[in-house]
C-alpha positions in Angstrom: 0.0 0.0 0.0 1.3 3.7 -1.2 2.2 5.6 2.2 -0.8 8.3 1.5 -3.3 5.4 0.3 -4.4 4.6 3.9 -8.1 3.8 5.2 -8.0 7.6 6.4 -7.4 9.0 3.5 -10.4 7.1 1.6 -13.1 8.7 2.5 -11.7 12.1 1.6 -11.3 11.0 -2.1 -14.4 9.1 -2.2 -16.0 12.3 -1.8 -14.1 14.0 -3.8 -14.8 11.6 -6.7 -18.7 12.0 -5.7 -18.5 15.8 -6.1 -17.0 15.5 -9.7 -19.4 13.0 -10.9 -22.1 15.4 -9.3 -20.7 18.3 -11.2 -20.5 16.5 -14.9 -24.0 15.1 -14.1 -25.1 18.7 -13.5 -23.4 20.3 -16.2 -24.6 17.4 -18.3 -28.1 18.3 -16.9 -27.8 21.9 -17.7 -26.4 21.2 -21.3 -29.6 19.2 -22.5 -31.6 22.0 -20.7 -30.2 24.3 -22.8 -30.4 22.5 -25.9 -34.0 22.0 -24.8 -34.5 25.5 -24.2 -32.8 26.7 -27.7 -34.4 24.0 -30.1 -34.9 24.2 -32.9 -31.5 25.2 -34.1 -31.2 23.2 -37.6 -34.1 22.1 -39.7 -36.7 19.6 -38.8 -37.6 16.2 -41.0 -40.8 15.3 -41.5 -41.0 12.1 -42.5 -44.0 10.8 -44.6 -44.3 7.0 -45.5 -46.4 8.2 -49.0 -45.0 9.1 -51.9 -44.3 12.9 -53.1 -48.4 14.0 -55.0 -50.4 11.9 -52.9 -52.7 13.3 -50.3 -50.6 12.4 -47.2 -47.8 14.1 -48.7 -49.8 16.8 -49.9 -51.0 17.6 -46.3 -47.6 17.5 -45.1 -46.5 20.2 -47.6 -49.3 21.9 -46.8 -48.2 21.7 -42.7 -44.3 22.1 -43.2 -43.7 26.1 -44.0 -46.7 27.0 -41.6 -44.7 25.3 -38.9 -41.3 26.1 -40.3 -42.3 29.6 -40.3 -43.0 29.0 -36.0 -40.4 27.7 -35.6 -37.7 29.8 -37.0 -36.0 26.4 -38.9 -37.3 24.8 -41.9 -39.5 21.6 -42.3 -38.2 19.5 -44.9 -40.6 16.7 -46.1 -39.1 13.9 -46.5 -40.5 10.8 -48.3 -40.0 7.5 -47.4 -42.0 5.0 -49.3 -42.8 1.6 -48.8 -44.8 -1.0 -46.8 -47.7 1.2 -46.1 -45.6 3.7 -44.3 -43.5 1.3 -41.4 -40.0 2.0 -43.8 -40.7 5.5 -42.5 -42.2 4.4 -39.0 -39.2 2.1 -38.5 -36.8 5.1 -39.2 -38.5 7.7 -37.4 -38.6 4.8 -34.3 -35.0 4.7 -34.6 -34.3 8.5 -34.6 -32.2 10.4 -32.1 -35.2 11.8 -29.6 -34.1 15.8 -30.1 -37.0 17.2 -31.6 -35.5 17.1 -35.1 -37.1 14.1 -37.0 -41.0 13.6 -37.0 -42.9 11.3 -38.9 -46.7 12.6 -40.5 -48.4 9.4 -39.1 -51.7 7.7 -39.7 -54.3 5.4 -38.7 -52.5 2.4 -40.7 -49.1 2.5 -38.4 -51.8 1.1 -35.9 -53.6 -1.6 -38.0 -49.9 -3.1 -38.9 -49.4 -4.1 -35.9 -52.3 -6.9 -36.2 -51.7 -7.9 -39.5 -47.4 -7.8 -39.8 -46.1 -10.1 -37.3 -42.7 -9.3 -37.9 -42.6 -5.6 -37.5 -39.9 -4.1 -36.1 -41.2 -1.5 -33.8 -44.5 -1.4 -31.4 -46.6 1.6 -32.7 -48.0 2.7 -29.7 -44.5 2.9 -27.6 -42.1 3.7 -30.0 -43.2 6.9 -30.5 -44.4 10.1 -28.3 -47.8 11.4 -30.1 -47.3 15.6 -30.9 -50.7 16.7 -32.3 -53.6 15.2 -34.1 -54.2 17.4 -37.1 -56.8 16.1 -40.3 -59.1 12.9 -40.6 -59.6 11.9 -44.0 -62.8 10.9 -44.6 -63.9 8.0 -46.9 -66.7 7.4 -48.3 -69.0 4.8 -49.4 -69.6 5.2 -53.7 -71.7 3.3 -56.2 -73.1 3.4 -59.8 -75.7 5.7 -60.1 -78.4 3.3 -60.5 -77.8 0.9 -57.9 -80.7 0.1 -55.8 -80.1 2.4 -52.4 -80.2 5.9 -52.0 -79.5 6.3 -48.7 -77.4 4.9 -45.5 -80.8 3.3 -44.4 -81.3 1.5 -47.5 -78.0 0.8 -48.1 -78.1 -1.2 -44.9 -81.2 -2.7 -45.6 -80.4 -4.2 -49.1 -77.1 -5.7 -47.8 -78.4 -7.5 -44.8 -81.4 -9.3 -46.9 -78.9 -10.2 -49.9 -76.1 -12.0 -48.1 -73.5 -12.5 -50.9 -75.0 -10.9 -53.6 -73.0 -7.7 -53.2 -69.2 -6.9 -53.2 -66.9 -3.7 -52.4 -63.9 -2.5 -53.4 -61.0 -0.8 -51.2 -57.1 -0.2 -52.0 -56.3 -2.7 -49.9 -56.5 -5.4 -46.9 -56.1 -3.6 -43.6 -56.5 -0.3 -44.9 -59.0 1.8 -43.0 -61.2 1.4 -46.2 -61.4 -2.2 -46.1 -61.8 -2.1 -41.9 -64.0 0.8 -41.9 -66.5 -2.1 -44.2 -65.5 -4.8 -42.4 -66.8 -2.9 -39.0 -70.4 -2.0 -41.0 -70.3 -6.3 -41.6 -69.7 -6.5 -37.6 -72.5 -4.5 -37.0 -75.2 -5.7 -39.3 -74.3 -9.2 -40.2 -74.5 -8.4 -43.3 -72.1 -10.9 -45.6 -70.4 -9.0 -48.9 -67.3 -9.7 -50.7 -64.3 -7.8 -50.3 -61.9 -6.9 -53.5 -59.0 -5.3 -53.2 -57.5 -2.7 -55.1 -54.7 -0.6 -55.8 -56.4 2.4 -55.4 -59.5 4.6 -56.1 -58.0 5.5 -60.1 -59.0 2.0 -60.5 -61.5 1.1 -58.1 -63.8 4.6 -59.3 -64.0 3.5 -63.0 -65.1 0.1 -62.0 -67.4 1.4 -59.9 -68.9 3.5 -62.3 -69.4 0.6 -65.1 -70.8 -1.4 -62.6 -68.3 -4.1 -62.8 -68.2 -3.7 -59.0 -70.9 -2.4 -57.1 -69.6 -0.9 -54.0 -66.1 1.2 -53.2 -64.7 2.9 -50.5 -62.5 6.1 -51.6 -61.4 9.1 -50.4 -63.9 12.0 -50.0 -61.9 14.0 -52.2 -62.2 11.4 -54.6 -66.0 10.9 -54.2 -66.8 14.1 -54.1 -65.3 15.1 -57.7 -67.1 12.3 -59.6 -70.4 13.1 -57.5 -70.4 16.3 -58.7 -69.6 15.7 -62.4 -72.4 13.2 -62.3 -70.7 10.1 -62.9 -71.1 7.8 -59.4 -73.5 8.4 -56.3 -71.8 9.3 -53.1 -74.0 7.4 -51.1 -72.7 7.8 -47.2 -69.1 9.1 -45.2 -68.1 6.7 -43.1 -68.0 8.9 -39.9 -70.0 11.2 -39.1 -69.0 14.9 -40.7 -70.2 16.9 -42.7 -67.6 17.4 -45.9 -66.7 20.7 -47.5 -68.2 20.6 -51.6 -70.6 17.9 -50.1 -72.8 18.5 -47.2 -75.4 16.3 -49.2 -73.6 13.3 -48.3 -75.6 11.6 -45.5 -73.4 9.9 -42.5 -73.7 6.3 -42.7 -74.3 6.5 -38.8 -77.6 8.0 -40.0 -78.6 4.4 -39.8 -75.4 3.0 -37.6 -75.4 5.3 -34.8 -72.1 6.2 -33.6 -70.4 4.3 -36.4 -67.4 6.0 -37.4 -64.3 4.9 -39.5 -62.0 7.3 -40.3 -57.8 7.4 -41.4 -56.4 10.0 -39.1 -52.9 11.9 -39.4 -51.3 12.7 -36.7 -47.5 14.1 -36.0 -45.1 11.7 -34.2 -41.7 12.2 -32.2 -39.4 9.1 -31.4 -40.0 8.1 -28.1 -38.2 9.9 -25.2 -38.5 13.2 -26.8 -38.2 15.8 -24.1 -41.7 17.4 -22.6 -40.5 20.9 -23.6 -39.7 20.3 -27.4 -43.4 18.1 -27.7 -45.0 21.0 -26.1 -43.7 23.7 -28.1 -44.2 21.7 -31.5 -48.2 20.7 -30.7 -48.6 24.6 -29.6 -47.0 25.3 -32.4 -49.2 22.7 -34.5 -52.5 23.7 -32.9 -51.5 27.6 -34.0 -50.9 25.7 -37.4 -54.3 24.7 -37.7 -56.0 27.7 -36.3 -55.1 29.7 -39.0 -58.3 30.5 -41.3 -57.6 29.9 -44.4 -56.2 25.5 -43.2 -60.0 23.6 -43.7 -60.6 25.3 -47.5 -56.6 24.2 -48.7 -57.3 20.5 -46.3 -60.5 20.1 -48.0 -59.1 20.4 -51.4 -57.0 17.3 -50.2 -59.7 15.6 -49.1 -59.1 16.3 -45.5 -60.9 17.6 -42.6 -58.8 19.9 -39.6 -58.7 17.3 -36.3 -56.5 19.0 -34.2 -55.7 17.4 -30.3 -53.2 18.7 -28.0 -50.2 15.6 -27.4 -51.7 14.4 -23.7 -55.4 13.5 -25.2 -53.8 12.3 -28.2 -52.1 9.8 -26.5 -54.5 8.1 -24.6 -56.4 8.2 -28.3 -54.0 6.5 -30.0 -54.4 3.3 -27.5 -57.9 3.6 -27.9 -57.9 3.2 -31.8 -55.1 0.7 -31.7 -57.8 -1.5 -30.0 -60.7 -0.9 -31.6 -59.0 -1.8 -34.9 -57.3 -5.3 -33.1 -60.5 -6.2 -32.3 -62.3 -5.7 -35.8 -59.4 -8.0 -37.1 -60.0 -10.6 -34.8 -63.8 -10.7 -35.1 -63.5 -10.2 -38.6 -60.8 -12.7 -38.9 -59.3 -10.8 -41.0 -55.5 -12.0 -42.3 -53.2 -10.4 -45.4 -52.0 -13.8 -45.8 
């Protein structure tokens, strides 16, 4: 033993050890405060899983130089295709949690989950929700002479014609196809589901009657309503939609049925209280502004905005309800 390194001396440099590691923990502490306090200072990502034209992407350039223009940093849209959006889920999972890469969510992130075993992050934890800001309302379409008129009827003529009918959505487990499968749950009624690509194929099929029902965007709906070519016949949840009020809810004859995609803004999980806070204050002034539902509705979108704390608790809530349609449903993308 060194002649200084005796059982006296030890307590002496075990505390001055402590008070160092105190002092870089504190320092530490104060650094990220700072950083915190000072954010943004470099441009934010926003990461959409669409590509660049389509109406997710179209929202998010809408959003980005609103924000940006808070902010004092630009948003830079950035798309990242594939998978129905988890390529850009499973990046934005795997971000550094600072504030400076988000991800323009939606309501699919939480029907994956059921139907992609292998997925590589949870949607509910690995992310911290910002702000809920559009729903995108679909609704239901058919040729103009088929039978129903309205969300009564429609009912009606499926439940006494098991099999007769079938619809068209762009896809298992979109909201589309869920959003039917739900009006199934609810009224027993048995129709067959075809998938498609998307409504530029699904709306010309549905207007030669080669298949008589589709789900589709309202934007979509709306814009062959009015030329005259297919009958709008019910949104899914219950809204009235900007360029077509006429459209009766189908919870007109559902009460309280409502399916709806929703988009939502999305920080890796971890990211600090202070940066979420000032981005969904930030958001919420975003949407405020009065000019956001007439540019959203030419999108096809409706303004949804919820503060980061309610939205949270929301997001569970969905997750569920949609786990629970695919299991009654036994629905599989196998």
């Amino acid at each position: 033993m060194h002649k200084h390194d005796t059982p006296s001396h030890r307590p002496g440099r075990r505390a001055l050890i402590a008070g160092l590691l105190a002092a870089f923990a504190a320092t530490g502490l104060a650094t990220s405060a700072s950083a915190q306090q000072n954010w943004p200072q470099r441009p934010v990502r926003l990461v959409v899983g669409y590509s660049a034209g389509g109406g997710v992407d179209a929202v998010a350039r809408l959003v980005a130089p609103r924000l940006a223009e808070l902010l004092g940093q630009s948003v830079v849209v950035d798309n990242r295709t594939g998978a129905a959006g988890l390529i850009a889920g499973d990046a934005v999972a795997r971000a550094a949690p600072d504030g400076y890469t988000l991800m323009l969510g939606d309501s699919s992130l939480l029907i994956a989950q059921y139907l992609q075993p292998r997925m590589s992050f949870d949607p509910v934890k690995a992310f911290t929700p910002v702000a809920s800001l559009f729903t995108l309302p679909l609704v239901i379409v058919t040729a103009n002479d088929f039978p129903a008129k309205t969300p009564a009827e429609f009912v009606s003529l499926l439940k006494k014609n098991p099999g007769r009918y079938s619809f068209a959505t762009s896809g298992v487990g979109t909201v589309h196809h869920l959003g039917f499968e739900m009006l199934k749950g609810q009224t027993g009624a048995y129709v067959v589901h075809i998938p498609y690509r998307g409504a530029a194929q699904i709306v010309p099929d549905v207007m030669s009657g080669q298949v008589p029902i589709g789900v589709v965007s309202a934007a979509s709906a709306i814009a062959q309503a009015r030329a005259g070519k297919l009958r709008a016949l019910a949104v899914m949840n219950p809204v009235k939609l900007q360029g077509g009020e006429d459209i009766a809810p189908l919870s007109d004859a559902l009460p309280g049925f409502s399916a709806v995609p929703r988009l939502y803004v999305l920080a890796p999980a971890g990211t600090p209280a202070p940066i979420v806070e000032r981005l969904s204050d930030s958001l919420r002034k975003v949407m405020d502004a009065p000019d956001i539902a007439q540019a959203a509705a030419a999108q096809g979108a409706v303004p949804a905005y919820m503060p980061a704390g309610p939205l949270a608790a929301d997001i569970a809530r969905e997750s569920a309800a949609w786990g629970k349609v695919i299991r009654e449903q036994k629905i599989s993308n196998q």
